[in-house]
Gaussian input, Z-matrix of N, CA and C with variables (Angstrom, degrees):
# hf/3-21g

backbone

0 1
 N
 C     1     B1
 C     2     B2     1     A1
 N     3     B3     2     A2     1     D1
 C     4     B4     3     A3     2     D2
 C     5     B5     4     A4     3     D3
 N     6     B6     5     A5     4     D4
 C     7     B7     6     A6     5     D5
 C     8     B8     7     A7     6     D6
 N     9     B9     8     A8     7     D7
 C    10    B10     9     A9     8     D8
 C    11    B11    10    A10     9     D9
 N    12    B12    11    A11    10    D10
 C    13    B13    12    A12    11    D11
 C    14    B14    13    A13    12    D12
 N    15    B15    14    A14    13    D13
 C    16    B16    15    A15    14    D14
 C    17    B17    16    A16    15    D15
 N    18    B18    17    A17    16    D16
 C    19    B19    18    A18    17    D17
 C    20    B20    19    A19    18    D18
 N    21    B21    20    A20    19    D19
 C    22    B22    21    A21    20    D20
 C    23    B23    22    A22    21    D21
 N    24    B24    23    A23    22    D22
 C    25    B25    24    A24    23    D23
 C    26    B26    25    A25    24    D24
 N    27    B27    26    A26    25    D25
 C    28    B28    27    A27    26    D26
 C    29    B29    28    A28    27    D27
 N    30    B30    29    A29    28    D28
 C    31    B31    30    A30    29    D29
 C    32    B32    31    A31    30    D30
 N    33    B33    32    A32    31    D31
 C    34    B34    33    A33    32    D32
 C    35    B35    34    A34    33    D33
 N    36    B36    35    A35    34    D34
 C    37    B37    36    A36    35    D35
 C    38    B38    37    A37    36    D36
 N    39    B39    38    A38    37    D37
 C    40    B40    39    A39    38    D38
 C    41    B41    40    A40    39    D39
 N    42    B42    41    A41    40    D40
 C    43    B43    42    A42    41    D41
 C    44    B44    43    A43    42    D42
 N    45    B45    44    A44    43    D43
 C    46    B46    45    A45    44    D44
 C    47    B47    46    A46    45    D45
 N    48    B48    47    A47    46    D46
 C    49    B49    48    A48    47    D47
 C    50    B50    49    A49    48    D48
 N    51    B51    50    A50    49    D49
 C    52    B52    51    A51    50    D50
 C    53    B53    52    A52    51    D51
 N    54    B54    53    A53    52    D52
 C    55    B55    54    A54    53    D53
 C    56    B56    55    A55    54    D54
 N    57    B57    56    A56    55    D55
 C    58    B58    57    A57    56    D56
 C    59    B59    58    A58    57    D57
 N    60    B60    59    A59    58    D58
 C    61    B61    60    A60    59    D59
 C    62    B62    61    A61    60    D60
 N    63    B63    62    A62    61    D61
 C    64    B64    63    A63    62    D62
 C    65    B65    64    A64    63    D63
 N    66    B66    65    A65    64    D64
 C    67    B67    66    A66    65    D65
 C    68    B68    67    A67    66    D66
 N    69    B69    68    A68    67    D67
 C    70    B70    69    A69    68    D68
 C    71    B71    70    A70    69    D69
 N    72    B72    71    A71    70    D70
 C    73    B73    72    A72    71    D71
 C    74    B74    73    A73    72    D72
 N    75    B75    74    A74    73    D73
 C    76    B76    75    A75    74    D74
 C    77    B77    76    A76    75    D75
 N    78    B78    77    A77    76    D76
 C    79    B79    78    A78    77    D77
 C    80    B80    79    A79    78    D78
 N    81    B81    80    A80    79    D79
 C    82    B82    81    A81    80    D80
 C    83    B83    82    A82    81    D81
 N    84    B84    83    A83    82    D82
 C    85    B85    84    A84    83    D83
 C    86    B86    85    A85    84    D84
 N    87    B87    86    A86    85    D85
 C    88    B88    87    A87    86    D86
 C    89    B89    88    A88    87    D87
 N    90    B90    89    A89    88    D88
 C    91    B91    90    A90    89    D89
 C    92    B92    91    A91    90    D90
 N    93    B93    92    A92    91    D91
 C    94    B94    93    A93    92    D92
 C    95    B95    94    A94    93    D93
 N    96    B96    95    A95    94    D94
 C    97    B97    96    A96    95    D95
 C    98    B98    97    A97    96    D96
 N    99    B99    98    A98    97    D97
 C   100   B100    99    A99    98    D98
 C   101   B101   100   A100    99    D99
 N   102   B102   101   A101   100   D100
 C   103   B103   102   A102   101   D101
 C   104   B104   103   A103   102   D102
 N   105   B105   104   A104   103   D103
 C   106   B106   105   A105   104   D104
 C   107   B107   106   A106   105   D105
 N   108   B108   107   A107   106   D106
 C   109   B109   108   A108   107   D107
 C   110   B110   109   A109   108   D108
 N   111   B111   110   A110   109   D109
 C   112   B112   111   A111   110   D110
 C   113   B113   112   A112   111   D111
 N   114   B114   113   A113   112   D112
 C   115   B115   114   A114   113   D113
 C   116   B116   115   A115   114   D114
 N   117   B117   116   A116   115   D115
 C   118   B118   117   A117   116   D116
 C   119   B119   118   A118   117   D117
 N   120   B120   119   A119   118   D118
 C   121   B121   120   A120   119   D119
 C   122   B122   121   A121   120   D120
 N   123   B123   122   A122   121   D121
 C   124   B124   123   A123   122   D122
 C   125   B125   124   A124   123   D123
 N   126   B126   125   A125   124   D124
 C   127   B127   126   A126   125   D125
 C   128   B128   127   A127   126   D126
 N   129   B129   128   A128   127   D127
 C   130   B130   129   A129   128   D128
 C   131   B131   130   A130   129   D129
 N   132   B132   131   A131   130   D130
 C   133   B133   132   A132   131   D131
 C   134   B134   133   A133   132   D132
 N   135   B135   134   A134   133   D133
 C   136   B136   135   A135   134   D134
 C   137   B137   136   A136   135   D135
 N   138   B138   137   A137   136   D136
 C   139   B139   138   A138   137   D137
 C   140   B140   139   A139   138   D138
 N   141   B141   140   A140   139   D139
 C   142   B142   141   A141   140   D140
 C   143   B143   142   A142   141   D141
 N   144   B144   143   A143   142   D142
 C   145   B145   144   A144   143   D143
 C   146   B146   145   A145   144   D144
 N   147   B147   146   A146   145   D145
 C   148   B148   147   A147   146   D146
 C   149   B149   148   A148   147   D147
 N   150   B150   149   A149   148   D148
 C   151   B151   150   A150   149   D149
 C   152   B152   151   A151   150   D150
 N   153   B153   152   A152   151   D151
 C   154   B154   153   A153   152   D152
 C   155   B155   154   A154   153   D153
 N   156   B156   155   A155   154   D154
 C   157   B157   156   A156   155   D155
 C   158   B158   157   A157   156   D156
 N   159   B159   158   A158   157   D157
 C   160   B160   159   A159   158   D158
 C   161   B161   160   A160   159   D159
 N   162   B162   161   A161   160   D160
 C   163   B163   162   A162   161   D161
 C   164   B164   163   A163   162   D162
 N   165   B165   164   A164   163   D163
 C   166   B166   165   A165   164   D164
 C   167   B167   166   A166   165   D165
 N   168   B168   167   A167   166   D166
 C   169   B169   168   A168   167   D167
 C   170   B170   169   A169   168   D168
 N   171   B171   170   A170   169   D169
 C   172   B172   171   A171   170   D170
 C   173   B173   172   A172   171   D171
 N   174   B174   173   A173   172   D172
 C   175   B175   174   A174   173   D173
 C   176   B176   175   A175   174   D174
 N   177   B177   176   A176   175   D175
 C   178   B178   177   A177   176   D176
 C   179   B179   178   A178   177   D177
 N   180   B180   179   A179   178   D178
 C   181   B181   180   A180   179   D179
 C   182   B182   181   A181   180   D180
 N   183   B183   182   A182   181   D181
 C   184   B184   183   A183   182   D182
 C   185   B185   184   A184   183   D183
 N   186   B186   185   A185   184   D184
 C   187   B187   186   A186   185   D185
 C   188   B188   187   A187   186   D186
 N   189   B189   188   A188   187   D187
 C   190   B190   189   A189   188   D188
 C   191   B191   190   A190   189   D189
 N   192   B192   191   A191   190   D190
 C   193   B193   192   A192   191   D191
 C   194   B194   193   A193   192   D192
 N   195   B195   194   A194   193   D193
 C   196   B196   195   A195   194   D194
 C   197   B197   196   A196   195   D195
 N   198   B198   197   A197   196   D196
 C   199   B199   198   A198   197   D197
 C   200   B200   199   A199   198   D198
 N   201   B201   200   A200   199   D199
 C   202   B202   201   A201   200   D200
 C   203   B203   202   A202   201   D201
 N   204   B204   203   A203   202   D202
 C   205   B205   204   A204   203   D203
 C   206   B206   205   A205   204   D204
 N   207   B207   206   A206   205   D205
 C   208   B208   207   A207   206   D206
 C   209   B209   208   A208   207   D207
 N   210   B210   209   A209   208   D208
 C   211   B211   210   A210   209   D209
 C   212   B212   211   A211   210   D210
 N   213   B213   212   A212   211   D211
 C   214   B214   213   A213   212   D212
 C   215   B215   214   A214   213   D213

   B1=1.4519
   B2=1.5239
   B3=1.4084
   B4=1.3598
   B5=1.8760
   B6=1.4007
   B7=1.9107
   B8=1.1633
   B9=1.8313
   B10=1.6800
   B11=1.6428
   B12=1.6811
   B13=1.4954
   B14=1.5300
   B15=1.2985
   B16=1.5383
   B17=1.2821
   B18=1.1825
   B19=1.6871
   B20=1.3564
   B21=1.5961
   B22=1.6435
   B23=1.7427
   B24=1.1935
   B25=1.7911
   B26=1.5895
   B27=1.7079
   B28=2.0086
   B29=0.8061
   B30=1.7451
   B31=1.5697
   B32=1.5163
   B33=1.6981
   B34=1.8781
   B35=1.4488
   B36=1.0667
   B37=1.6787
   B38=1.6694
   B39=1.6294
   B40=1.5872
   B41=1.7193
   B42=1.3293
   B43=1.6061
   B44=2.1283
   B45=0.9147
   B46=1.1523
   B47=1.9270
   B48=1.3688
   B49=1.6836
   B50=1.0397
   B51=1.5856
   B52=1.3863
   B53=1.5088
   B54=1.9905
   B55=1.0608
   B56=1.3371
   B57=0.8552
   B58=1.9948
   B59=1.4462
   B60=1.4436
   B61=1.2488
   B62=1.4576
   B63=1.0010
   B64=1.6813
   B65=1.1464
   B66=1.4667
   B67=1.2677
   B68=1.0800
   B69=1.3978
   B70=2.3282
   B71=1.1514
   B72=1.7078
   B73=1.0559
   B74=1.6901
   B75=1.4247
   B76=1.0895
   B77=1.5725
   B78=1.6680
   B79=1.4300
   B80=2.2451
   B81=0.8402
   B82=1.6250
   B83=1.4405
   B84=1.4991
   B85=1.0218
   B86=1.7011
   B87=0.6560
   B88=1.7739
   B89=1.4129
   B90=1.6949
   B91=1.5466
   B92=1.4114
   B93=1.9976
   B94=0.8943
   B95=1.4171
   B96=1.6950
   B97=1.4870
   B98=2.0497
   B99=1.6981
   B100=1.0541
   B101=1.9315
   B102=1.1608
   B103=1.7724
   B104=1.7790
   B105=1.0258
   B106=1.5282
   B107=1.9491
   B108=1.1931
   B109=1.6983
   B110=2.1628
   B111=1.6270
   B112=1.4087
   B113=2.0824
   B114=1.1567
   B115=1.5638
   B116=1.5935
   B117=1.2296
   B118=2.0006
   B119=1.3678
   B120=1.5105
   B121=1.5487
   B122=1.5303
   B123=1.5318
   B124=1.6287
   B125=1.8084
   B126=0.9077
   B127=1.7176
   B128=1.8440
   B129=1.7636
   B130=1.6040
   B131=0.9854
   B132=1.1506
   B133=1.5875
   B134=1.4104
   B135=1.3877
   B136=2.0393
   B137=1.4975
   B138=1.5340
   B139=0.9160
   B140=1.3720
   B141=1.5973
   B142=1.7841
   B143=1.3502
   B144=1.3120
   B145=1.8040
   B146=1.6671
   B147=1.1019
   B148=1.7971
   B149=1.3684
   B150=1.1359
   B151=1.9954
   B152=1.1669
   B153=0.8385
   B154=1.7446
   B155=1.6339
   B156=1.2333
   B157=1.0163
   B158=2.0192
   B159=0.7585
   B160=2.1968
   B161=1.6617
   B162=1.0119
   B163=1.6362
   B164=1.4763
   B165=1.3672
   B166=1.4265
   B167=1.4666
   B168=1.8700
   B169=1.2868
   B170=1.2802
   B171=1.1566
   B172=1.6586
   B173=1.1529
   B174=1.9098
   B175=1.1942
   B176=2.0561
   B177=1.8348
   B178=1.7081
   B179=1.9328
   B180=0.9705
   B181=1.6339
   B182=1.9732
   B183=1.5061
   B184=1.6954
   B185=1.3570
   B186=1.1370
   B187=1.5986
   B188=1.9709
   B189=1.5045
   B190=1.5337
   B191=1.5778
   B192=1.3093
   B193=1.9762
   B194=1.1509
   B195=1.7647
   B196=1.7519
   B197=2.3309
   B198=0.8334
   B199=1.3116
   B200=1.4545
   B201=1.6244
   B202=1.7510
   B203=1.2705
   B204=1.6444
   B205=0.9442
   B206=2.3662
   B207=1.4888
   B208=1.3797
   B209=1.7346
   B210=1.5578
   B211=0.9431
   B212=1.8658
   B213=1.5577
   B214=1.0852
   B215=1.5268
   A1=111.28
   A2=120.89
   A3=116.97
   A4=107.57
   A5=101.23
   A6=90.72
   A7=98.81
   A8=139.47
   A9=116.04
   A10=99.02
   A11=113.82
   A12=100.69
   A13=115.30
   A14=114.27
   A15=108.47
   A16=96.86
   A17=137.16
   A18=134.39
   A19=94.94
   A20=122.04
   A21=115.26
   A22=110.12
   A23=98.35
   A24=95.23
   A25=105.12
   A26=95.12
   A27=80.05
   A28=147.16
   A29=103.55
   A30=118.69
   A31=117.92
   A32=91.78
   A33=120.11
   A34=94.96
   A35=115.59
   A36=129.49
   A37=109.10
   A38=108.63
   A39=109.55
   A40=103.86
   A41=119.67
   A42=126.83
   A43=101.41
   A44=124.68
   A45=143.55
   A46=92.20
   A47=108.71
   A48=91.34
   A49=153.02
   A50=98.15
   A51=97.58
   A52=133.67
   A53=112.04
   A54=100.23
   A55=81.41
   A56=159.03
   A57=165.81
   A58=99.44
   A59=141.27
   A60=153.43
   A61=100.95
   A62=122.19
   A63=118.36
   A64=100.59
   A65=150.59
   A66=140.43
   A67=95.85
   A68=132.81
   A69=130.86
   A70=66.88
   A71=153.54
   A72=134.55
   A73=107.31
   A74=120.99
   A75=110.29
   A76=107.20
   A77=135.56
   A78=124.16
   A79=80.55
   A80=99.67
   A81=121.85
   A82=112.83
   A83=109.13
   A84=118.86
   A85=115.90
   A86=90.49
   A87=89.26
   A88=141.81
   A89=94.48
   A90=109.07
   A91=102.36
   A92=122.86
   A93=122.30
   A94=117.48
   A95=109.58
   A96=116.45
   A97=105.66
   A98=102.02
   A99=97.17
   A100=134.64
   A101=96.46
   A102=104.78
   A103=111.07
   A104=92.29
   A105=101.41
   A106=112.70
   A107=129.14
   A108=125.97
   A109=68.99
   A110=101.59
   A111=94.28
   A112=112.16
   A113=118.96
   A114=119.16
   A115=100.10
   A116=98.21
   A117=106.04
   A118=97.97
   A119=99.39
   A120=110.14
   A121=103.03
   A122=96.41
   A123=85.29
   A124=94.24
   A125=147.41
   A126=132.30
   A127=67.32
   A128=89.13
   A129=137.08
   A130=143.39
   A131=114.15
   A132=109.46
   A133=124.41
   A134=117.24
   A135=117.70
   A136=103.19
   A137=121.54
   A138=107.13
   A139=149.56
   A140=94.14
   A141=109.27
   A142=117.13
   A143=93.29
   A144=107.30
   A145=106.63
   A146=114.70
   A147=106.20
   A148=89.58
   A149=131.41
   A150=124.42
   A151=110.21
   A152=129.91
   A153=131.40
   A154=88.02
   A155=125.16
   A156=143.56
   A157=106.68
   A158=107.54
   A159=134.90
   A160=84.60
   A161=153.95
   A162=150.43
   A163=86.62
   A164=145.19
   A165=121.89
   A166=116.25
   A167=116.05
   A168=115.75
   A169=99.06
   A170=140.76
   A171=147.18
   A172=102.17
   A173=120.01
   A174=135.29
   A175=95.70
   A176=93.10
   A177=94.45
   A178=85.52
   A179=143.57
   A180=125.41
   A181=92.92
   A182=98.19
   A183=85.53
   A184=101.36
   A185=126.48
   A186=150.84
   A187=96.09
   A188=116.94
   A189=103.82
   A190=98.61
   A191=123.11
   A192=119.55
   A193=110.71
   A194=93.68
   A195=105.98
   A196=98.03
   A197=110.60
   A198=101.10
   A199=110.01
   A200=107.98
   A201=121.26
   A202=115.97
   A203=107.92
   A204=135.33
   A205=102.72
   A206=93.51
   A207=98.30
   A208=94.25
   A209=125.03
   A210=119.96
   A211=116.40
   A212=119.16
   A213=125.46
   A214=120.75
   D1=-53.16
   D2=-174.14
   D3=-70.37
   D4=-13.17
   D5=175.50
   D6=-81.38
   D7=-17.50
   D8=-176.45
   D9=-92.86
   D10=-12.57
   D11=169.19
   D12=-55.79
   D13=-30.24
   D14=-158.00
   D15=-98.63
   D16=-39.63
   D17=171.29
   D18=-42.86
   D19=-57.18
   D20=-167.42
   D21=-72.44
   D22=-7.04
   D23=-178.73
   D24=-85.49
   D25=-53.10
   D26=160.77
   D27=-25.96
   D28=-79.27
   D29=163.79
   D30=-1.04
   D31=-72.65
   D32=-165.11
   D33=-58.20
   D34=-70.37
   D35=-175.70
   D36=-28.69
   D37=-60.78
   D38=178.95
   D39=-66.71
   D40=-42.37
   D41=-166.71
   D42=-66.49
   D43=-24.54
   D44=-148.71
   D45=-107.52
   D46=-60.80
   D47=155.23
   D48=-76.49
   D49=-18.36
   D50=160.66
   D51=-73.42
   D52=-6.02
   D53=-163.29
   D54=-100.87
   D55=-24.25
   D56=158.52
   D57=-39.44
   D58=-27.21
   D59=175.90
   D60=-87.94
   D61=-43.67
   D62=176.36
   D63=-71.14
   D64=-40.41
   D65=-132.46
   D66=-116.73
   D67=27.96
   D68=-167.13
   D69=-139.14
   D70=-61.51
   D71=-122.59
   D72=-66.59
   D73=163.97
   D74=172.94
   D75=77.69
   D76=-6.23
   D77=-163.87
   D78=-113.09
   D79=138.71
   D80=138.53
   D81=-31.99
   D82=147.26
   D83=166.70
   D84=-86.24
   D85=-16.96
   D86=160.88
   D87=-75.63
   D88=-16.24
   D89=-171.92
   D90=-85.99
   D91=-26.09
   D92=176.42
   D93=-41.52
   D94=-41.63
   D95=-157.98
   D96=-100.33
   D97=27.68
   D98=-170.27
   D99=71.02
   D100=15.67
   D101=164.22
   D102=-114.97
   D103=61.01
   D104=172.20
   D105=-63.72
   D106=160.59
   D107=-146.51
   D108=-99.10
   D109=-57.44
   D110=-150.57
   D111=-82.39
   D112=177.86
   D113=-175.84
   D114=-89.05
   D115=-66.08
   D116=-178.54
   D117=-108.52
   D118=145.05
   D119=156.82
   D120=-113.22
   D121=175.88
   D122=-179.86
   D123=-136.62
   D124=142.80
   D125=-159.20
   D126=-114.86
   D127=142.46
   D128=154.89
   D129=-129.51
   D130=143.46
   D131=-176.12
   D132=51.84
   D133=-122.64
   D134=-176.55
   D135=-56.13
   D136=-40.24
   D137=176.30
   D138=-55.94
   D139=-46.26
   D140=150.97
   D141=-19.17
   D142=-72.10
   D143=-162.89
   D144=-72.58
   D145=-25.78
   D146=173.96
   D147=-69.11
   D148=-53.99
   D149=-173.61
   D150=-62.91
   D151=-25.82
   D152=169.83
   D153=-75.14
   D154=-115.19
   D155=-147.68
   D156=-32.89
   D157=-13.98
   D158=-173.45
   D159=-91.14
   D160=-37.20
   D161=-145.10
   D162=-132.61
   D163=-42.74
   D164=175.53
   D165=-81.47
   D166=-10.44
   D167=173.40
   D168=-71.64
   D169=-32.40
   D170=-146.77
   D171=-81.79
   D172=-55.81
   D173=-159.24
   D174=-57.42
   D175=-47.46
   D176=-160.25
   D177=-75.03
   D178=-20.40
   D179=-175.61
   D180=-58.78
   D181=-28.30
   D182=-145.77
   D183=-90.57
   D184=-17.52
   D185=-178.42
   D186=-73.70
   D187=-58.75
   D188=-165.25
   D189=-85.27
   D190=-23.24
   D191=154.69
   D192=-16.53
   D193=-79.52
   D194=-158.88
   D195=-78.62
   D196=26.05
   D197=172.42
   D198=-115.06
   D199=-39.38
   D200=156.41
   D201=-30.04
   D202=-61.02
   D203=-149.80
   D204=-71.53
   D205=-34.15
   D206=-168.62
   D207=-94.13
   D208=-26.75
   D209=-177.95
   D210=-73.14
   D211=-34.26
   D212=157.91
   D213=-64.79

């Protein structure tokens, strides 16, 4: 059991940066440091759903952690 925890923690782990790598693309290097051009953004469309789907990958990284973590 704890070897398909860690295959599934991978998975999440690589799936989880890549979608954090999709979601900078397209930003300035300035926005990194907080000088973004605009005040509000408002996320649409693909974007939505990569931010959704980026925050439910996170939730399950942090969920099979603390199960590793109780199973070790």
């Amino acid at each position: 059991m704890a070897d398909a925890l860690r295959v599934a923690q991978l998975i999440l782990a690589i799936s989880l940066i890549v979608l954090i790598l999709m979601q900078s693309r397209g930003t300035s290097l300035g926005s990194v440091f907080g000088q973004e051009g605009s005040v509000f953004h408002t996320r649409r469309g693909a974007e939505r759903v990569l931010f959704n789907v980026s925050i439910a990958v996170a939730v399950g990284f942090v969920a099979i952690s603390l199960a590793l973590a109780h199973v070790g």
